[in-house]
N, C-alpha and C positions, 0 to 999 in steps of 0.2 A: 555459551550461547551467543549470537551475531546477534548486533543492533537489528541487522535486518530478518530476524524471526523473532527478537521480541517485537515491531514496528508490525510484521502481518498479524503474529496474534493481538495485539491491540485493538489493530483494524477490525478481524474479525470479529474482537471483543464487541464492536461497536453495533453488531449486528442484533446482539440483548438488546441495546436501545432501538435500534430502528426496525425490527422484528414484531415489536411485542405491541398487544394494543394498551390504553390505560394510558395514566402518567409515566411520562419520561422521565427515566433516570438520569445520574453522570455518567456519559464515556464512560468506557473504563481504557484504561492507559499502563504501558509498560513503565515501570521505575528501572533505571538503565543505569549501569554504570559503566567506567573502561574506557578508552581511549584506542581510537583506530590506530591501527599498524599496516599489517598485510589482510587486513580487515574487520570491520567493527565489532564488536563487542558489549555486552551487557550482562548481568550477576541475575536482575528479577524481573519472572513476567507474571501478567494479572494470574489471579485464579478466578478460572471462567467456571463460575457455577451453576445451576439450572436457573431458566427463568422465573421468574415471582408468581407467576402463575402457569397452569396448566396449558397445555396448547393443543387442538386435536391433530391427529393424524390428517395429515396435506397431501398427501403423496408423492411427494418430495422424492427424490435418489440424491444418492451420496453424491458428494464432490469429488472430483478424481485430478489427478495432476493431467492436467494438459499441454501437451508443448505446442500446440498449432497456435494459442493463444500469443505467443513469443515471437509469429510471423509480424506482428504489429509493432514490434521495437525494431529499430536501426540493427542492421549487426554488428555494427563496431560503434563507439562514441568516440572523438577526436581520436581517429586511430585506434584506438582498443574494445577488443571484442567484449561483447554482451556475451557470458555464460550462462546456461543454465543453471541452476542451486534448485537442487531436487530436493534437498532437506528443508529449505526455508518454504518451498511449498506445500510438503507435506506437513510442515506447522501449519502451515498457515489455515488446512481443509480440517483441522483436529474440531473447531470450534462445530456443536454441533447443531447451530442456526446458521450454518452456513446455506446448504443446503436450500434456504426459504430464498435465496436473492441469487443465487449461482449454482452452474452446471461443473465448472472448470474454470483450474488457476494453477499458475505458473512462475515462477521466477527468474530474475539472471541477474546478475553481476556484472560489471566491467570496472576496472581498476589500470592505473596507470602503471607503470615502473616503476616509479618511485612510490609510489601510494598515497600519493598528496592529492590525489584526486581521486573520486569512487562515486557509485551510482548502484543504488540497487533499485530493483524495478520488479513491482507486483503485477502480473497484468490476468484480467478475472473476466471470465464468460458468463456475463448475466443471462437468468432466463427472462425470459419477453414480459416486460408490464410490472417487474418487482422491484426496482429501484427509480425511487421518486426523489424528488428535488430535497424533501425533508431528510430521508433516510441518507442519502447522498452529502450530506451536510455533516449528520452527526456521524457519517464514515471517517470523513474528512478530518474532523475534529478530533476523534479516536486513535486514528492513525496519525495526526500531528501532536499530539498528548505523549504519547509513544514515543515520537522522535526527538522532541525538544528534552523530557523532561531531564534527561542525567547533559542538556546540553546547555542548563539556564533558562531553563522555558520561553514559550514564545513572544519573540519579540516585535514582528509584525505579520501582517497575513495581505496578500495583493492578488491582482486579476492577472494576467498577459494574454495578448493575442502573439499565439506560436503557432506557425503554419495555419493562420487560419482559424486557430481554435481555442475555445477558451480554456486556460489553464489556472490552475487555481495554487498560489504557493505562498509557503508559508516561513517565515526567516525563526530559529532560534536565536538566539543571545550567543552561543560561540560560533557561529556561522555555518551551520547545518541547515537546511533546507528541504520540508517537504513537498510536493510535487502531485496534482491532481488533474487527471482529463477524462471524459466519458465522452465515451465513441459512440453518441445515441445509432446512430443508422446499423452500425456494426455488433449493439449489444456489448459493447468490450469498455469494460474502466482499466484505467494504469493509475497507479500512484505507486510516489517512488521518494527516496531520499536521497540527495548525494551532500558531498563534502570539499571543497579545494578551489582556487582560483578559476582553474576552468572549465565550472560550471557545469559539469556533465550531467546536472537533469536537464536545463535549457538545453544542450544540444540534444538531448536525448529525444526533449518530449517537442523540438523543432521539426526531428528529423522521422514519425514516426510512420509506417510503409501502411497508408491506410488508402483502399482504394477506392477511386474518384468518383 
């Protein structure tokens, strides 16, 4: 299993916590092991079990993979194309509080030649009014729990203004980095990981096709 499908179900793990009402619990977070090559890798992800309490019927619909979501990333990062990964999306829609905060989610990949450089990218169709600053947070934190941990855990977390927009990233201890923006006007969040000197979530999330 790829870093980046144990990283979206972390993420969506996170959605137990910002889902439910009550006391908050911890993240929950992939335990990862492996080492990238021609692409990342990891051995264990959470087990996502029902919430602590009952929930009533919302009337919710399923999450489906959506590739129109994907129009919002760059098509290529320094040169190399952003792929779709239809399997790390359909992990990522398994979780089943997903549904309370999103319509549609998608993923892609882009990786260099040598593979010293790599970017994956989650990007998610919120429905209107369910993701708040709180929930948004412990998304955030779920899905960098996820990234860092088989990386040395994390070792800083920072602001940037990229194109304009606040991004939110987070450094591991072996130099992995996760990656956070919410496109309020558009309904769309990205969060993403990459790995290598050249930075391909900064370019990534500098360059991303969001209209004016």
């Amino acid at each position: 299993m790829t870093r980046g499908r144990a990283a979206a179900l972390a993420l969506a793990a996170g959605l137990l916590v910002g889902c439910q009402s009550g006391p908050t619990a911890p993240p929950g977070g992939a335990v990862e092991s492996g080492r990238a090559t021609a692409g990342p890798s990891a051995d264990v992800v959470p087990s996502l079990g029902p919430p602590p309490s009952p929930t009533q019927p919302d009337g919710t619909r399923p999450v489906v993979v959506d590739p129109t979501v994907l129009a919002f990333l760059p098509e290529a990062v320094d040169g190399n194309r952003l792929i779709e990964s239809i399997d790390e999306a359909t992990d990522a829609i398994a979780n089943p509080d997903l549904p309370k905060l999103a319509s549609g989610i998608d993923a892609a990949v882009a990786v260099d030649g040598g593979h010293t450089n790599l970017v994956y990218a989650l990007a998610v169709r919120l429905l209107p009014d369910k993701l708040t600053d709180a929930i948004y947070q412990q998304w955030r934190d779920s899905y960098d729990e996820g990234t860092c941990n088989s990386a040395g855990g994390v070792v800083g977390r920072a602001e940037a203004r990229l194109d304009d927009r606040t991004v939110y990233i987070t450094s591991c201890v072996q130099g992995i980095r996760a990656y956070h923006v919410w496109l309020h006007d558009q309904g769309i969040l990205i969060s993403a990981w990459a790995t290598g000197d050249g930075r391909f979530g900064e370019v990534m999330m500098d360059n991303l096709r969001v209209p004016a």
